[in-house]
C-alpha positions as CSV (number, residue, x, y, z in Angstrom):
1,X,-7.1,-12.9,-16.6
2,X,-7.0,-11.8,-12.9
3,X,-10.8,-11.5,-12.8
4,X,-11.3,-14.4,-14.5
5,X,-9.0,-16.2,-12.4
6,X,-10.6,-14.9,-9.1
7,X,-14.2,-16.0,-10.1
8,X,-12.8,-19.9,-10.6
9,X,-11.2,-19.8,-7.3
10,X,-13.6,-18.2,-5.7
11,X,-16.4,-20.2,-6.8
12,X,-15.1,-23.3,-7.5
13,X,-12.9,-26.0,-6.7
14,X,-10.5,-27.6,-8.8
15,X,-7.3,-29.1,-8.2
16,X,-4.4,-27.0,-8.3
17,X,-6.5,-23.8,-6.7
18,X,-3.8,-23.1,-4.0
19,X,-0.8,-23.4,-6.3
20,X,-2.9,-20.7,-8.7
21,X,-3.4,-18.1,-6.0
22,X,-0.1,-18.7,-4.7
23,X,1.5,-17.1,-8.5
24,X,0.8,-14.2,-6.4
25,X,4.4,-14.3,-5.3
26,X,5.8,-14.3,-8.5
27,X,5.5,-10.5,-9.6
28,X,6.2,-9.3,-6.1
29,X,9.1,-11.4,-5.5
30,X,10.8,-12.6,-8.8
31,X,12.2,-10.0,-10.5
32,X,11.0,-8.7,-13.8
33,X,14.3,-9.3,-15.5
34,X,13.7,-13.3,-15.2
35,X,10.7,-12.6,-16.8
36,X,11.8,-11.4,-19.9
37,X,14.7,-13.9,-20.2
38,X,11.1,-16.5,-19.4
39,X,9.2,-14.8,-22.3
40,X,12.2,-14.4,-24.9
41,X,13.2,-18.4,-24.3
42,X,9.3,-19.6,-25.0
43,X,8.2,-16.4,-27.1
44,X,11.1,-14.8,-28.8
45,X,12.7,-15.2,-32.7
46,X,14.5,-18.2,-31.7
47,X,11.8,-19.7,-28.4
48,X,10.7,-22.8,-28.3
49,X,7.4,-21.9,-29.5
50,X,8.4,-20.9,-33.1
51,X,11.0,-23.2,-33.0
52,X,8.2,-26.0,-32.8
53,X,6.0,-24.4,-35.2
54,X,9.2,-24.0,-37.6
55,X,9.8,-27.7,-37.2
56,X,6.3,-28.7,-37.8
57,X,4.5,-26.8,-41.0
58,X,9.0,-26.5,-42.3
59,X,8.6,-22.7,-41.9
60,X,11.7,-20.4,-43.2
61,X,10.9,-17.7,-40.9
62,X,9.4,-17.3,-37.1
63,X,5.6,-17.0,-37.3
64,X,5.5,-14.6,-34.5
65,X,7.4,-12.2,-33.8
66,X,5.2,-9.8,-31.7
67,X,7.6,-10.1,-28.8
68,X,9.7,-6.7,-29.4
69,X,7.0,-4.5,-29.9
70,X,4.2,-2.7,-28.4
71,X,1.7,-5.6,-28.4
72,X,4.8,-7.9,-26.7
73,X,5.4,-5.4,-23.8
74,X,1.7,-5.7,-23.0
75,X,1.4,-9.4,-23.1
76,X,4.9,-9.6,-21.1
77,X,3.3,-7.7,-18.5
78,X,-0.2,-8.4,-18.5
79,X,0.3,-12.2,-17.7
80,X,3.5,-11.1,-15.5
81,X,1.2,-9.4,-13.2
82,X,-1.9,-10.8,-13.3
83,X,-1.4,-12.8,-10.2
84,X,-2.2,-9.6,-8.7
85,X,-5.4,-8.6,-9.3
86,X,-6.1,-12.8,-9.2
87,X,-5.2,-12.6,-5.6
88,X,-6.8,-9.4,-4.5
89,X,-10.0,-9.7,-5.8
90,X,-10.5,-13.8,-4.7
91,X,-9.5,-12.4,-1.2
92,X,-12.5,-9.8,-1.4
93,X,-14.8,-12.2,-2.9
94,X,-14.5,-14.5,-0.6
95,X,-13.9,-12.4,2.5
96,X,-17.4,-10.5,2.2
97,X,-20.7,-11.5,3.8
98,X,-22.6,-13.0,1.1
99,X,-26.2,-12.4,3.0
100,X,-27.0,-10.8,0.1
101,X,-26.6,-12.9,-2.7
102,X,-28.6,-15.7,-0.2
103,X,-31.6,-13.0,-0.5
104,X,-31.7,-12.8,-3.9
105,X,-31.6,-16.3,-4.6
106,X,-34.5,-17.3,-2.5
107,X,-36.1,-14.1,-4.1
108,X,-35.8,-16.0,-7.6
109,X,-32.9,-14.0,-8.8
110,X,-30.6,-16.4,-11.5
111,X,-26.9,-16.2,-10.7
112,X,-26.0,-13.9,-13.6
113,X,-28.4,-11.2,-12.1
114,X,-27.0,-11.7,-9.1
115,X,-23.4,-11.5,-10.1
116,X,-24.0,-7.8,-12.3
117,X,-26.5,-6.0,-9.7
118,X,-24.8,-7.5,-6.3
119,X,-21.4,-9.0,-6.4
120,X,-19.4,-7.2,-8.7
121,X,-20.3,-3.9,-6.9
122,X,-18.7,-5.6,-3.6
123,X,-16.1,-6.5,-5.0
124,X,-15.3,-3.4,-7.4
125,X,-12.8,-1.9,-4.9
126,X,-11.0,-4.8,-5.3
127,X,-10.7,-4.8,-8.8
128,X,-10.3,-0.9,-9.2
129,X,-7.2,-0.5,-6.3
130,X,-5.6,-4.2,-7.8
131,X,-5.8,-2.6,-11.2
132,X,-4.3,0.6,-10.1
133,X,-1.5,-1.4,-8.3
134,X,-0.6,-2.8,-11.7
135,X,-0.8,0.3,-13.3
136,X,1.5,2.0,-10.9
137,X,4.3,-1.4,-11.4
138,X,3.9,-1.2,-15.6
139,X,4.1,2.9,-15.0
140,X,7.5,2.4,-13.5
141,X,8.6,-0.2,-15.4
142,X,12.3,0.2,-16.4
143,X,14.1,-3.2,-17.3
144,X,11.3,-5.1,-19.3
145,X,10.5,-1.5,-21.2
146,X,14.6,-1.4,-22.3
147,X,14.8,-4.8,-23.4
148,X,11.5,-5.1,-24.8
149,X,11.0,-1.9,-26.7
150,X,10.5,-1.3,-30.4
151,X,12.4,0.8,-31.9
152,X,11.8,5.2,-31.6
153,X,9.3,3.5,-28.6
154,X,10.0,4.9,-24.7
155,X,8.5,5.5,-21.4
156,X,9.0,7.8,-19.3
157,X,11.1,6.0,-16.9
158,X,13.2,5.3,-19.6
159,X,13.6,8.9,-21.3
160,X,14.3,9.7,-17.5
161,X,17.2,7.1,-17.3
162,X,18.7,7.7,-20.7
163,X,18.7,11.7,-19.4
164,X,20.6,11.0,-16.5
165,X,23.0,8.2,-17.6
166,X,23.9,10.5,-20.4
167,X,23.5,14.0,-18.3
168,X,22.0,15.3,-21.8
169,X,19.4,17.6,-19.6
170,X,18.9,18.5,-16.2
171,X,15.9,20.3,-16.7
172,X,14.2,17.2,-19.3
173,X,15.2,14.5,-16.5
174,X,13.6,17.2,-13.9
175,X,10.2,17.8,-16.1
176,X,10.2,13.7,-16.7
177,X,10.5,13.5,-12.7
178,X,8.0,15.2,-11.9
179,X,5.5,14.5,-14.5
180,X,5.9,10.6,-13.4
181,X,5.4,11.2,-10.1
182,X,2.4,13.7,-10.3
183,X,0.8,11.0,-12.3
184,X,1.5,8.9,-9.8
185,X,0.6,10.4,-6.6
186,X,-2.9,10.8,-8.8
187,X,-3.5,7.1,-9.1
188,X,-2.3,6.6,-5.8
189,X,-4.9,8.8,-4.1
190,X,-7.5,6.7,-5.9
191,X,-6.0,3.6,-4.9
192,X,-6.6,5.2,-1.4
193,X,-9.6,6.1,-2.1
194,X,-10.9,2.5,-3.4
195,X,-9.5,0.8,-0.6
196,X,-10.9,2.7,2.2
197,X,-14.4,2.4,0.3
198,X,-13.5,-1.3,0.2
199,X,-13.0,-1.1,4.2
200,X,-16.3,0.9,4.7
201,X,-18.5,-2.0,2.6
202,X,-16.3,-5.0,3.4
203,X,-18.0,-6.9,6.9
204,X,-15.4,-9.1,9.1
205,X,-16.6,-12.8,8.0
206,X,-15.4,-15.3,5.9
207,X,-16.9,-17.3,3.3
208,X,-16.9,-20.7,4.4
209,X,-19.6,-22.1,2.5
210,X,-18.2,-25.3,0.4
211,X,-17.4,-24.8,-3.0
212,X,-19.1,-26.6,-6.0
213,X,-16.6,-28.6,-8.0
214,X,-16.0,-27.6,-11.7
215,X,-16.7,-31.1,-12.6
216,X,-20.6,-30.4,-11.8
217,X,-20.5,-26.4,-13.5
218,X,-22.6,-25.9,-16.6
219,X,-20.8,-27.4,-20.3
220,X,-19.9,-23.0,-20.7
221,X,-18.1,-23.0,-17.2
222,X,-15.9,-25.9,-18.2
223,X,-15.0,-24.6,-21.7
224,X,-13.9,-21.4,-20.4
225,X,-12.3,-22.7,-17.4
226,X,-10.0,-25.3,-19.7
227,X,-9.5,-22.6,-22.6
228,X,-8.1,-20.4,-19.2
229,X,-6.0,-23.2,-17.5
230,X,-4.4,-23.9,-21.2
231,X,-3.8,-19.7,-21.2
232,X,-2.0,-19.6,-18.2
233,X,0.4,-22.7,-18.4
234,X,1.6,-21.3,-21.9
235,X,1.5,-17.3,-21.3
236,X,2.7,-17.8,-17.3
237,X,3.8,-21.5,-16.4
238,X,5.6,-21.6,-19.5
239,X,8.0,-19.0,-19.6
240,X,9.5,-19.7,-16.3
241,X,9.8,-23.2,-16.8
242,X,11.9,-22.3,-20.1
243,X,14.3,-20.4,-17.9
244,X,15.6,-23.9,-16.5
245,X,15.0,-25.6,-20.0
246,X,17.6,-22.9,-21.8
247,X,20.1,-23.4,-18.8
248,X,20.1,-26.8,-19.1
249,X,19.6,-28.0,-23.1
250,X,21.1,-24.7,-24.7
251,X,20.0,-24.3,-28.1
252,X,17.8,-27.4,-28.1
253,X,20.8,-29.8,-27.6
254,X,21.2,-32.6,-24.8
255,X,21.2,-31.8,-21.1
256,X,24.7,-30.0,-20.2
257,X,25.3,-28.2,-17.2
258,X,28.4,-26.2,-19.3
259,X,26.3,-23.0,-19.5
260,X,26.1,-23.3,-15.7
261,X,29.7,-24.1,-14.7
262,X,30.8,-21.3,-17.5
263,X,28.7,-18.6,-15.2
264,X,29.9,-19.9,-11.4
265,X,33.7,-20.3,-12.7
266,X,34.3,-16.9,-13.3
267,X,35.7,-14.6,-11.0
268,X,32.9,-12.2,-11.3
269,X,29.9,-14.5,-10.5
270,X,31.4,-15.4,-6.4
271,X,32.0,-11.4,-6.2
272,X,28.5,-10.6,-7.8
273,X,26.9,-13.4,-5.1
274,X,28.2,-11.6,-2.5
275,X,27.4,-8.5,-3.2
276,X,24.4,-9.8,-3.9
277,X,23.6,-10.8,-0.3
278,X,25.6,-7.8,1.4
279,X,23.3,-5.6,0.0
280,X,20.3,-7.7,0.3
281,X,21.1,-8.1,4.1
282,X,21.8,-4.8,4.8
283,X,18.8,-3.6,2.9
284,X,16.6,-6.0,4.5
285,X,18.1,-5.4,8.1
286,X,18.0,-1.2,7.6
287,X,14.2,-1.5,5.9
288,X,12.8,-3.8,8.7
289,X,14.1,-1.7,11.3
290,X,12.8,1.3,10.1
291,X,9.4,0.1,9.3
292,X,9.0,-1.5,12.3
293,X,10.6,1.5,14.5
294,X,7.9,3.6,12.2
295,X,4.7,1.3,12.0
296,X,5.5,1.7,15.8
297,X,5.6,4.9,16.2
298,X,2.0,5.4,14.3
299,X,0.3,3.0,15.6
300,X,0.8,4.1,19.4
301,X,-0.5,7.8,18.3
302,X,-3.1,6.2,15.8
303,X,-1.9,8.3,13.1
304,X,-4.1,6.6,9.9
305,X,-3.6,9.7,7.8
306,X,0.4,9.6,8.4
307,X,0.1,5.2,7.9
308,X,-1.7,5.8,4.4
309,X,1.4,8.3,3.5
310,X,4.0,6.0,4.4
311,X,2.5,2.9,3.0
312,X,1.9,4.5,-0.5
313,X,5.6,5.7,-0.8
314,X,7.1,3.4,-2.4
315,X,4.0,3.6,-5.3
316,X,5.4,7.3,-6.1
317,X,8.8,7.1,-6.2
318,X,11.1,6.1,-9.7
319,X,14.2,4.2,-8.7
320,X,16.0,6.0,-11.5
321,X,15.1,8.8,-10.1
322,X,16.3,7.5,-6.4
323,X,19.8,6.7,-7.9
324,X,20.0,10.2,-10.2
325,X,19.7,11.8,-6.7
326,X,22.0,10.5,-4.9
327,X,24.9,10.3,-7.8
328,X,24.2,14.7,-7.5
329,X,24.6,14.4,-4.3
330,X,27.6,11.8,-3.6
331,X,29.5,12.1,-7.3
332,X,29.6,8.8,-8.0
333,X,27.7,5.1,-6.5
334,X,29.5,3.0,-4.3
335,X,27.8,-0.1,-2.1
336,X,26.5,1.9,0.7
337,X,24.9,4.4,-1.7
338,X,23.1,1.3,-3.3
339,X,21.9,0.1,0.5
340,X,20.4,3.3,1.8
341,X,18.9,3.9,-2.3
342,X,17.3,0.7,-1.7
343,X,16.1,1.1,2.0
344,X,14.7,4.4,1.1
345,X,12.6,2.7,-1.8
346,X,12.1,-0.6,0.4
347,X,11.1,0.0,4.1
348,X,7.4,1.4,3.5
349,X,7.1,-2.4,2.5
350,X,8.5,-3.4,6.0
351,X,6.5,-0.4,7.7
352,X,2.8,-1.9,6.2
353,X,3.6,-5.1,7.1
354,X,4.7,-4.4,10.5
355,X,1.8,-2.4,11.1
356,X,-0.8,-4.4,9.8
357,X,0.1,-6.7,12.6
358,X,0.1,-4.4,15.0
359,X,-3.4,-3.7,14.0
360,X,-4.4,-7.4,15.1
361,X,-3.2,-7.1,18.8
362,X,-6.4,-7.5,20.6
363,X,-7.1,-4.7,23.2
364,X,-7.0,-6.4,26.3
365,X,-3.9,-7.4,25.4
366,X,-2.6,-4.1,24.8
367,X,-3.7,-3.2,28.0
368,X,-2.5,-5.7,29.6
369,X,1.5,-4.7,28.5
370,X,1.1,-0.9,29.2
371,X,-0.1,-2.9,32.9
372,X,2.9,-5.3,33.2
373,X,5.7,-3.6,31.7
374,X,7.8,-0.6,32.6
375,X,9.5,2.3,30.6
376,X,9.3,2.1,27.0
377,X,13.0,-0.1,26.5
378,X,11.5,-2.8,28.6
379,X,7.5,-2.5,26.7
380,X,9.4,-3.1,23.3
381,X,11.7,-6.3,24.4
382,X,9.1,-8.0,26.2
383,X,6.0,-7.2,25.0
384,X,6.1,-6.0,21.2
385,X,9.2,-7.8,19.8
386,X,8.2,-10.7,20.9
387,X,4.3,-10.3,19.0
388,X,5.6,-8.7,16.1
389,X,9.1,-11.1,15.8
390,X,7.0,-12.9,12.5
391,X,6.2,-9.7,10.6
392,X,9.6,-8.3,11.2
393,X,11.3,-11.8,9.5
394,X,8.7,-11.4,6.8
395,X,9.2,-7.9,6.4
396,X,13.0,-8.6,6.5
397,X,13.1,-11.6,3.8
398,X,10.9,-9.6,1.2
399,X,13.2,-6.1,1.8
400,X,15.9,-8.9,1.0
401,X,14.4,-10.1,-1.8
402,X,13.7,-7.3,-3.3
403,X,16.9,-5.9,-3.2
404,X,18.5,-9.2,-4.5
405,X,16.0,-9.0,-7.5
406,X,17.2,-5.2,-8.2
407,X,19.4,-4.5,-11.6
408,X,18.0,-0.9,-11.8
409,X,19.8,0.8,-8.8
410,X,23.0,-1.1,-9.4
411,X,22.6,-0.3,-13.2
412,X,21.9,3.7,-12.3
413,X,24.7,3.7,-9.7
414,X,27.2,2.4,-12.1
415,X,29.5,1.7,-9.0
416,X,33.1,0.5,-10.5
417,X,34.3,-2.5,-9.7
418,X,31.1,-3.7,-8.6
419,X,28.3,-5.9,-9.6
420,X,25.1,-8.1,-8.4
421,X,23.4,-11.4,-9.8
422,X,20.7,-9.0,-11.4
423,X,23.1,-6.6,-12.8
424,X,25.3,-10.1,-14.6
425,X,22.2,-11.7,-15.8
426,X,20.6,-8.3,-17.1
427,X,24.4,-8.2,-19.1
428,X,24.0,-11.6,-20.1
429,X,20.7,-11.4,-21.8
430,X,22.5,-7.9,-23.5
431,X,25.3,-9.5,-25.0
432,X,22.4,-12.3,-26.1
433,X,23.8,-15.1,-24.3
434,X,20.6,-16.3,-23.5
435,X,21.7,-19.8,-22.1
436,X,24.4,-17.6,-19.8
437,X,21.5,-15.6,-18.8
438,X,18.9,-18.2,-18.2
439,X,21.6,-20.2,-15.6
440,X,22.5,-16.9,-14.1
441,X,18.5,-16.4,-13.7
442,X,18.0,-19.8,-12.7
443,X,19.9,-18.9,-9.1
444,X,18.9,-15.8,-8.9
445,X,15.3,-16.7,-9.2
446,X,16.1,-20.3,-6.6
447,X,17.8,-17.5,-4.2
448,X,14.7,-15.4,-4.3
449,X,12.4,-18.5,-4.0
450,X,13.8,-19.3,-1.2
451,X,13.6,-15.8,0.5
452,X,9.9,-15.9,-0.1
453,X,9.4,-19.4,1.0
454,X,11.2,-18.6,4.3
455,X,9.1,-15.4,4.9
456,X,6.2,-17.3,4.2
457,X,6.9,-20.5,7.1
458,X,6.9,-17.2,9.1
459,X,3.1,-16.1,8.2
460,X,2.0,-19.6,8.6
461,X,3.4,-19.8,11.7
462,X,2.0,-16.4,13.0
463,X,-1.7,-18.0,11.4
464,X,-1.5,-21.7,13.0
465,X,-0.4,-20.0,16.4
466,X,-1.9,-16.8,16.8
467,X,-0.9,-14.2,19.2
């Protein structure tokens, strides 16, 4: 799907294109948990979708019920993260020099030839580091895996929760450990690998040559373009859109906002919000210091082998793991165990995006601080807070996001007395109140939304004005 996504925006136009690319937010941003309650509304038993067919051919039973099983965990996360490799591999496409293909078409080479022996090898890295990305977020999968699974069906991160929630073996959840993270660390060095090969063929230029529109591709093109616009607003569009449908018409009955009052009257829900954004602020505000403080650091000794480290950190490292830790260590969770669990997970996020702006400082202007400025206090208030003051906000709102979006940490901690917006609507969709869930999902996923959309006024900004 990402592939196929990539080669319509990257070689077409069609209305819509930006809003497509942009679904790269969604798996970054929106938590996996309001994706399952998404999939379960349209998918499930009692979704919409068999509800319809039930209605229509007066069926007894659900037609489908693939949803809790092996085949549903990899159509759950297959279209939740396709966005992804959509994303990464239209931004390769269309960000190498395409002197190339030019050559071979005024040599007489057809566009499929030129496609197989020319442009998929450019943009393989793309496709092979995206992929591995994927891998790395469906490896460490904890929430959609516990939900989702069949029955006698695990993972590892799950064996490795289910070890330390229940203390049954030190040395199991210490094999389990390591064996995830040895994986890791291997798909991780060829993510490294794939991207720096994707540096070493990729040119500085832009395609800016005007796109064809699909109303004038070939009768093939259009078929398979439709047939992929229908996939993706039933398998993607779909399931988030039910998330407000379930809040509001429970159970296929008349608008009601009940569901909603019945979540924000209870005590727990003004408790759980703020906790929500305590943590979220102070996992944002730790992160983005240390990244930046970091990225710093690295980039005035242009360290690259020390940057790749740090920026691949976060790949390697189970959060159940993360929270095991640190209840050996402190006896028992409590908030500021959950902030520094999350920082430590969160701020090689805030550390790549810090220095990848760094990276974009021209030279002269470098120079030009070390000139004007004096002592290192005075170089970092006026000359690189002020340049980097956009990726520190955008570094700061995604940490918060994040964080926000987390039920595994608080669910690991088990902190007493103590609760987020994830951790209520993860125990929602438990005790299958799915309409609870779905409202309680609904503002979590508007207060993440909104995280994203401020951090991404702040890229704009830092694109329309430059340095």
């Amino acid at each position: 799907m990402g592939l196929t996504g990539s080669f319509f925006t990257a070689r077409r136009s069609f209305p819509f294109k930006k809003l497509l690319l942009s679904f790269q937010a969604i798996p970054l941003c929106i938590p996996s948990l309001i994706a399952i309650l998404g999939y379960v509304s349209a998918f499930g038993m009692q979704g919409i979708f068999n509800s319809v067919l039930m209605k229509l051919f007066k069926l007894e039973e659900p037609p489908f019920n693939f949803l809790y099983s092996l085949k549903g965990l990899v159509f759950v996360q297959g279209f939740y993260n396709f966005p992804i490799i959509l994303k990464s591999v239209h931004d390769s496409w269309m960000g190498g020099s395409t002197r190339l293909e030019k050559a071979a078409r005024l040599l007489g080479a057809g566009e499929k030839r030129i496609f197989f022996t020319i442009t998929l090898f450019r943009i393989l890295p793309a496709i092979c580091s995206s992929a591995i990305i994927v891998f790395l977020f469906c490896f460490f999968s904890f929430i959609i895996v516990l939900l989702f699974a069949p029955p006698l069906f695990s993972t590892l991160e799950v064996e490795l929760y289910l070890c330390t929630k229940f203390l049954t073996s030190n040395q199991r959840a210490l094999i389990l450990a390591l064996t995830e993270s040895l994986t890791a660390l291997l798909f991780v060095f060829l993510f490294a690998v794939l991207e720096q090969k994707g540096k070493k063929n990729r040119e500085n230029t832009e395609n800016k040559e005007e796109l064809e529109s699909i109303k004038g591709a070939p009768a093939i093109e259009k078929f398979f373009y439709i047939l992929y616009i229908f996939l993706i607003t039933i398998c993607f569009i779909l399931p988030f859109l039910m998330i407000g449908i379930k809040a509001f018409f429970p159970l296929q009955s008349s608008f009601t906002i009940t569901k909603f009052l019945w979540v924000i009257k209870r005590p727990v829900f003004y408790k759980s919000l703020l906790s929500s954004l305590y943590t979220g602020f102070f996992t944002g505000l730790l992160s983005t210091l240390l990244g930046f403080f970091t990225a710093l650091s690295v980039f005035k000794n242009k360290n690259s082998s020390m940057a790749k480290v740090i920026s691949f950190l976060p790949m390697t490292i189970s959060s159940v793991l993360v929270g095991f830790i640190f209840l050996k260590i402190f006896r028992k969770g409590n908030p500021y165990t959950l902030i520094i669990s999350q920082t430590i997970l969160y701020w090689p996020y805030a550390f790549r995006t810090c220095l990848n702006f760094l990276g974009k400082i021209p030279l002269s202007l470098l120079q030009a601080g070390e000139l004007f400025t004096s002592g290192k206090a005075e170089r970092l208030i006026r000359f690189y807070l002020p340049l980097e003051k956009r990726a520190v906000f955008s570094s700061f709102f995604f940490c918060f996001a994040l964080s926000i979006g987390d039920a595994t940490l608080p669910l690991v901690l088990s902190i007493r007395g103590f609760s987020t917006l994830a951790l209520d609507t993860m125990r929602y969709s438990s005790a299958y109140r799915f309409s609870e869930a779905s409202a309680s999902a609904l503002i979590l996923f508007l207060l993440t939304a909104l995280l994203y959309f401020l951090k991404s006024i702040f890229e704009n900004k830092q694109k329309e004005g430059g340095r």
